[in-house]
C-alpha positions as CSV (number, residue, x, y, z in Angstrom):
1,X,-172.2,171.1,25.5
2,X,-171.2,174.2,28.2
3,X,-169.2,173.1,31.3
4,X,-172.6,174.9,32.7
5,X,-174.5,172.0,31.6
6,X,-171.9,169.3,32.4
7,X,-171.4,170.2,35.5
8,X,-173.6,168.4,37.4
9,X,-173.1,165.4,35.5
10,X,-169.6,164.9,36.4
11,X,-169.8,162.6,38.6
12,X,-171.9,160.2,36.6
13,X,-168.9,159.9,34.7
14,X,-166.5,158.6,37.2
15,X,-168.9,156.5,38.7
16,X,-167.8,152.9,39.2
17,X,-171.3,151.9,39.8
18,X,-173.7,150.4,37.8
19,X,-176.7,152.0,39.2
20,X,-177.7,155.3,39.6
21,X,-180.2,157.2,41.2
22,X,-180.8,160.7,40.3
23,X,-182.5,163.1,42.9
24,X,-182.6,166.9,42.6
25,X,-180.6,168.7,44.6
26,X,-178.7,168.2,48.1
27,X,-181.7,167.9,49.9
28,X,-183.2,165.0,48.1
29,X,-179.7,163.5,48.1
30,X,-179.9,163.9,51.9
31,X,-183.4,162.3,52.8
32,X,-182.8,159.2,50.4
33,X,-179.7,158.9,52.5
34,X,-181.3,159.1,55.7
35,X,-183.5,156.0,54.0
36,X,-180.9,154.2,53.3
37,X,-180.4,153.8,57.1
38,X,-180.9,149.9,58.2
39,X,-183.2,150.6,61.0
40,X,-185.8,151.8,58.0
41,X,-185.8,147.8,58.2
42,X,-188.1,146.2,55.6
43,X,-188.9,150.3,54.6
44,X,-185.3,151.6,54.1
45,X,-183.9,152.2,50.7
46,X,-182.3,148.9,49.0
47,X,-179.9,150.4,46.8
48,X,-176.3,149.8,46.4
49,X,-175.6,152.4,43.4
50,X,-174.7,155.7,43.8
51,X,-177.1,158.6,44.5
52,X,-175.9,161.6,42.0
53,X,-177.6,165.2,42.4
54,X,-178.5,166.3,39.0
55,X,-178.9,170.1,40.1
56,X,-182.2,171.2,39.1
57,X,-185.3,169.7,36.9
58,X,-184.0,171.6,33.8
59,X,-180.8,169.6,33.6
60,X,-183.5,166.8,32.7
61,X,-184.1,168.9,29.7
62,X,-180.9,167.7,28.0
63,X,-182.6,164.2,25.5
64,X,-179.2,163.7,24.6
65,X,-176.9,162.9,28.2
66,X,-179.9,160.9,29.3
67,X,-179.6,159.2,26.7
68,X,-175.7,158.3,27.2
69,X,-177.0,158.1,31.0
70,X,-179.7,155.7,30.1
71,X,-177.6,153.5,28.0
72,X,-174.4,153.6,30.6
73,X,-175.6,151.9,33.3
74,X,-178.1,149.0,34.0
75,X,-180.0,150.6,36.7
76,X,-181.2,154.2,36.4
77,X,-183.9,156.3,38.4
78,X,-184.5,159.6,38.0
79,X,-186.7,161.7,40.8
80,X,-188.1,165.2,40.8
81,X,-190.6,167.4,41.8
82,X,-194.0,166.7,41.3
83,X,-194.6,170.4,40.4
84,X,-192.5,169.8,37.5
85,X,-194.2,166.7,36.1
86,X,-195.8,168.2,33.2
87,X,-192.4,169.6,31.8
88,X,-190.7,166.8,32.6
89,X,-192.3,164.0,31.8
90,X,-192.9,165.1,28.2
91,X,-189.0,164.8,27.8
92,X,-188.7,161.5,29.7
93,X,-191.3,159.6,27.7
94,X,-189.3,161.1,24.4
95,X,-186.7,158.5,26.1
96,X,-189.1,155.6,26.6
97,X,-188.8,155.4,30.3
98,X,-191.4,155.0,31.9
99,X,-193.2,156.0,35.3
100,X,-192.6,154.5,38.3
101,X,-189.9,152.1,36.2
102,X,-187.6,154.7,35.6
103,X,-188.6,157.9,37.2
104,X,-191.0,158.9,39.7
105,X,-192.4,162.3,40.6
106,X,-192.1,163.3,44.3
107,X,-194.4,165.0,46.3
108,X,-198.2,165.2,47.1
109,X,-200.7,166.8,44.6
110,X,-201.8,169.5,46.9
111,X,-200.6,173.3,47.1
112,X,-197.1,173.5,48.5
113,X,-196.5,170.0,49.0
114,X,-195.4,169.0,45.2
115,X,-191.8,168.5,46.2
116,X,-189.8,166.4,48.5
117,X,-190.7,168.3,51.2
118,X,-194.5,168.5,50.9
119,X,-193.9,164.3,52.3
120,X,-192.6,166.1,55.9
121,X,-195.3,165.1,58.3
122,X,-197.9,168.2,58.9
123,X,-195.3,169.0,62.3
124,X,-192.1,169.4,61.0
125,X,-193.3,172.2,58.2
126,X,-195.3,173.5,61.1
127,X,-192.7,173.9,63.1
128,X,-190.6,175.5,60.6
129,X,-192.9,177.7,59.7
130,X,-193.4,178.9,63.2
131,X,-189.6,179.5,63.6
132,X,-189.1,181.2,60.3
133,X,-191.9,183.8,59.9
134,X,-189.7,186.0,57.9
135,X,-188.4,183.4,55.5
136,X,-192.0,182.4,55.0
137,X,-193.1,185.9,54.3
138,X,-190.2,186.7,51.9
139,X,-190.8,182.9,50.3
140,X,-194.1,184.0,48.9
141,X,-193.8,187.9,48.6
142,X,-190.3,189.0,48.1
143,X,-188.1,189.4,45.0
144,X,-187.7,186.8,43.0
145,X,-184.0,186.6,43.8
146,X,-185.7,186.9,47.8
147,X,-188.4,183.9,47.3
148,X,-185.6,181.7,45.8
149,X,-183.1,182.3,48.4
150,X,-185.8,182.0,51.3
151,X,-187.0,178.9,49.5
152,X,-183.4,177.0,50.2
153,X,-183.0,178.0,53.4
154,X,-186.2,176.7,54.3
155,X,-185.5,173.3,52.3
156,X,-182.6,173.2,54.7
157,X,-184.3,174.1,58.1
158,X,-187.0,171.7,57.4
159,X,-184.3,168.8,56.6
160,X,-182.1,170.2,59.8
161,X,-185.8,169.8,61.8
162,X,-186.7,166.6,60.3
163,X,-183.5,164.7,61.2
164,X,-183.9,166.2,64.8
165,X,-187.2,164.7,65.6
166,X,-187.9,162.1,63.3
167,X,-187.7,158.1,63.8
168,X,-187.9,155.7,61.5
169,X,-191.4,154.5,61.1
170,X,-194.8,155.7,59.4
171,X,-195.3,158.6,61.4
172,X,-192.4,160.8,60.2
173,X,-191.5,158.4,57.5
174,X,-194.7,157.1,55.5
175,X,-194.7,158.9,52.6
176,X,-190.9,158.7,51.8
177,X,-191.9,154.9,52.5
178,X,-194.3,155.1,48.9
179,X,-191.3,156.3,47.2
180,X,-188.5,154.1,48.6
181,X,-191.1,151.0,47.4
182,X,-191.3,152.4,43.9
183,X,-187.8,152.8,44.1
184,X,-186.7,149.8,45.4
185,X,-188.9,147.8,42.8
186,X,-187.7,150.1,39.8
187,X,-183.8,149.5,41.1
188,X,-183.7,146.0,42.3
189,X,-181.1,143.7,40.5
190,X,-181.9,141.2,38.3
């Protein structure tokens, strides 16, 4: 295996913890936090594993560490983006997990909401969008170097936005709240 492909599995293998949930990128990692929080109250994330960033949905690619990941710890979830369920999946059923027991695909089936951020409530994008005309524009018709840079930056405005005016509850937080159930059943100890 490359150190490429290692790399963002590194700090699976220090881990002291005997559950693991696996989101994309810093983002992810960054909103399951925020759910974590205990005024979430019956809502917020009930884990007490780790939350590892794998680094993008082709890491997931690799049958073989999930396999060692699968088979190290007790508890394992793995998220990603919806857009990438077809691809995905097909890799994580080779496994025997299994949806919504092991992984679950994030995002809502409609266009540009099949990722984390397609859960935002209608005003946060809105207002990021608003903000950030240029990003937008260079998100759908720059480079492709200039769509995924834009892309990130607007990941992180709309996080930045979202911790700014959100409070915990079903009106910025509903549909993380579907996930974190899934989650929370899939990652509860037995």
């Amino acid at each position: 295996m490359s150190s490429d492909e290692f790399k963002p599995w590194q700090k699976l293998f220090g881990s002291q913890s005997d559950a693991i949930l696996l989101v994309e990128g810093d983002t992810d990692k960054a909103y399951f936090e925020m759910l974590r929080e205990s005024s979430h109250g019956s809502n917020a994330l009930a884990f007490d594993g780790e939350i590892v960033i794998y680094d993008g949905a082709s890491t997931l690619k690799n049958n073989m560490l999930l396999r060692f990941i699968k088979n190290r710890y007790k508890r394992v979830f793995l998220t990603f983006d919806l857009d990438m369920r077809a691809e995905i999946e097909r890799c994580l059923t080779s496994l025997d997990l299994k949806k919504d027991q092991d992984y679950f695909a994030i995002g809502i089936d409609e266009p540009g909401k099949r990722a984390i951020e397609g859960l935002l409530p209608e005003s946060v994008r809105t207002a990021v969008f608003a903000a950030n005309a240029d990003l937008v524009m260079a998100a759908t018709s720059g480079t492709k170097d200039e769509r995924e840079s834009a892309r990130n930056s607007l990941k992180k405005k709309f996080l930045a936005e979202f911790r700014r005016v959100a409070q915990p509850g079903s009106e910025y937080f509903g549909e993380f709240y579907r996930v974190v159930k899934v989650a929370n059943r899939a990652l509860k100890v037995a």
